[in-house]
Backbone as JSON Lines, residues from 0, in Angstrom:
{"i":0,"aa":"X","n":[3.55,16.38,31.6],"ca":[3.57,15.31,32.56],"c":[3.83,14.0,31.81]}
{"i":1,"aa":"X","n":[4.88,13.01,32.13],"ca":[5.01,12.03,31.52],"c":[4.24,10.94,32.57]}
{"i":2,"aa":"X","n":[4.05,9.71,31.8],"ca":[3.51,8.67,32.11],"c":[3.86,7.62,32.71]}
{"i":3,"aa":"X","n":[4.19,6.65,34.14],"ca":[4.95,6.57,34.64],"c":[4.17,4.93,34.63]}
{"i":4,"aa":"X","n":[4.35,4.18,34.14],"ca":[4.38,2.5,34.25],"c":[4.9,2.06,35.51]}
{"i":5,"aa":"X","n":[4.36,1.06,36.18],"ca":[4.69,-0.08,36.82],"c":[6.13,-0.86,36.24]}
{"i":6,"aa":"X","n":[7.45,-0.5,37.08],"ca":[8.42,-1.56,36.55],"c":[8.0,-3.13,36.69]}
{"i":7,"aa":"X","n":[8.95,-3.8,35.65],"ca":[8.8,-5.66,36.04],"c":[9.61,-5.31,37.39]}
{"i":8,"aa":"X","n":[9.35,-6.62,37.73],"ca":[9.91,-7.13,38.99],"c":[11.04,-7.83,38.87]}
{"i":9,"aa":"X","n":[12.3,-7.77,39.69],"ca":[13.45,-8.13,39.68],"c":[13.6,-9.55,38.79]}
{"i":10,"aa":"X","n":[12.21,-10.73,39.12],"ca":[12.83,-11.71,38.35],"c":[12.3,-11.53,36.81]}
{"i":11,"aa":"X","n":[11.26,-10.58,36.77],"ca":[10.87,-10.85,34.97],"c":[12.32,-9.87,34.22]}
{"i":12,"aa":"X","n":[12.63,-8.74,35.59],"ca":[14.34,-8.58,34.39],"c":[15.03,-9.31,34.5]}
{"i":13,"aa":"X","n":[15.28,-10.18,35.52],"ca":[16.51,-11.46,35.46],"c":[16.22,-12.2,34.2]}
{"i":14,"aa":"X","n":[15.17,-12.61,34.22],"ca":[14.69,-13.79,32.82],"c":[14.95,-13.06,32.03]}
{"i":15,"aa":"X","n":[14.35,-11.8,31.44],"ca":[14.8,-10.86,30.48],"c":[16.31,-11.09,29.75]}
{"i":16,"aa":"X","n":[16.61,-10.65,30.81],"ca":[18.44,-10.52,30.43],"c":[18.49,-11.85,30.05]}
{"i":17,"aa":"X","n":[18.41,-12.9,30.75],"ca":[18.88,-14.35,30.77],"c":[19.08,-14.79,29.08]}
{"i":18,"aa":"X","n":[17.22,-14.21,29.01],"ca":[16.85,-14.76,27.94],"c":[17.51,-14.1,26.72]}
{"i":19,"aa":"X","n":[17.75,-13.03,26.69],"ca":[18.85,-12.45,25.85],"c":[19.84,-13.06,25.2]}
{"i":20,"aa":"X","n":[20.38,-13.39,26.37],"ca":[21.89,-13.62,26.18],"c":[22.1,-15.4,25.56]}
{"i":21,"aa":"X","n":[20.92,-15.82,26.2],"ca":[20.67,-17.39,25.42],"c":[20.58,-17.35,23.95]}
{"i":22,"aa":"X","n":[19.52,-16.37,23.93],"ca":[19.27,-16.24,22.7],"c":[20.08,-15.47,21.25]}
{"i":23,"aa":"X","n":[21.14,-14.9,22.05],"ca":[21.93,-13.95,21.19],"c":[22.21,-14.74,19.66]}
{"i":24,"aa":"X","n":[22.34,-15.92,19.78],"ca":[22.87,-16.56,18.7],"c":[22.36,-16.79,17.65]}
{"i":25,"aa":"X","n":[21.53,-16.69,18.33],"ca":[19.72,-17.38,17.15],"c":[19.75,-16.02,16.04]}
{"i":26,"aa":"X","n":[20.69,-14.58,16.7],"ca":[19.85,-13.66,15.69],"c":[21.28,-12.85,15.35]}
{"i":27,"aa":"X","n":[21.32,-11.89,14.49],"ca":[22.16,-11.53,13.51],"c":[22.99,-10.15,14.51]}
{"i":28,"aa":"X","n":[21.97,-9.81,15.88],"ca":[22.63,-8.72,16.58],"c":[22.07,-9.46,18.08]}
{"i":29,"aa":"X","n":[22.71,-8.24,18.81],"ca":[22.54,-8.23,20.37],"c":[20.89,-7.47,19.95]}
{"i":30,"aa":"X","n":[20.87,-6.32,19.35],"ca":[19.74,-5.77,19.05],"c":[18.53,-6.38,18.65]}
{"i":31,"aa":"X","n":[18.51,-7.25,17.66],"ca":[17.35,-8.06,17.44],"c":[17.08,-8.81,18.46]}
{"i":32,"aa":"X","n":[17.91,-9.28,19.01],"ca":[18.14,-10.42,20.15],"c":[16.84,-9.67,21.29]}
{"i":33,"aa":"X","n":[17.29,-8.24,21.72],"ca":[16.24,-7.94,22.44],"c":[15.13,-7.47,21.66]}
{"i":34,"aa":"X","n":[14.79,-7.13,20.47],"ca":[13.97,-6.77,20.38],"c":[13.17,-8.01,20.49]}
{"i":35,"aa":"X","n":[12.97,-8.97,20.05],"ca":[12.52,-10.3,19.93],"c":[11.96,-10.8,21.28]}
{"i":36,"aa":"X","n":[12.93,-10.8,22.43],"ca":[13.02,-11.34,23.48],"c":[11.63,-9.77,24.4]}
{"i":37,"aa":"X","n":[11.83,-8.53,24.11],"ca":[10.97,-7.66,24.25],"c":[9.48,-7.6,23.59]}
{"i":38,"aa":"X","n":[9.4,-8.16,23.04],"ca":[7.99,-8.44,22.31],"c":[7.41,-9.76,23.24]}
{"i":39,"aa":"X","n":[8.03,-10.43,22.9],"ca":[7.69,-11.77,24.31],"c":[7.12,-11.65,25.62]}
{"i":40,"aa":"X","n":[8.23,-10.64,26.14],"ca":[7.22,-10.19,27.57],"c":[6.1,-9.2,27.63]}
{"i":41,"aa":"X","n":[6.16,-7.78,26.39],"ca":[5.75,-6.98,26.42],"c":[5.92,-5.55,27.19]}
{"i":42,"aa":"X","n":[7.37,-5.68,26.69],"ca":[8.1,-4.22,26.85],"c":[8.34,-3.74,25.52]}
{"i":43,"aa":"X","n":[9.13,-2.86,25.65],"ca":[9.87,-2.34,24.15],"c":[11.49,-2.61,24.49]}
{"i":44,"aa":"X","n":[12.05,-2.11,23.71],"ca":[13.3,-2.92,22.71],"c":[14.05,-1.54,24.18]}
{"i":45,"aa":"X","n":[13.87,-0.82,23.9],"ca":[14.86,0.06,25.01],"c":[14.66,-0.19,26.45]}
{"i":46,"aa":"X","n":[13.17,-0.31,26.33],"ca":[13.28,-0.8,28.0],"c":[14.3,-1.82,28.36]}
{"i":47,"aa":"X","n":[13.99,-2.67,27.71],"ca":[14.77,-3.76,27.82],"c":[16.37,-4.04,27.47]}
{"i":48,"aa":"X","n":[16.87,-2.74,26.87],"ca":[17.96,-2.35,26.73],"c":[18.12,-1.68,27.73]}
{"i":49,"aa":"X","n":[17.96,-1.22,28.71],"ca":[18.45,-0.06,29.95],"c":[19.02,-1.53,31.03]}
């Protein structure tokens, strides 16, 4: 049986993404970019990649 979390809500992925893509520059990948931006809200790096 897997473990089934509560998704964010449409706007904490809007900001998510947003914040991504603002931030892409600041870091050396798209990848760090979310992992960084995923620690912030308190997801992981794939969630936040899907």
């Amino acid at each position: 049986m897997t473990k089934r979390t509560i998704p964010f809500s449409p706007e904490v992925r809007e900001r998510a993404v947003r914040m991504v893509r603002e931030h892409a520059g600041e870091h050396g990948s798209q990848w760090s970019a979310i992992q960084s931006i995923a620690a912030k809200i308190g997801c992981s790096g794939e969630t936040l990649r899907n």
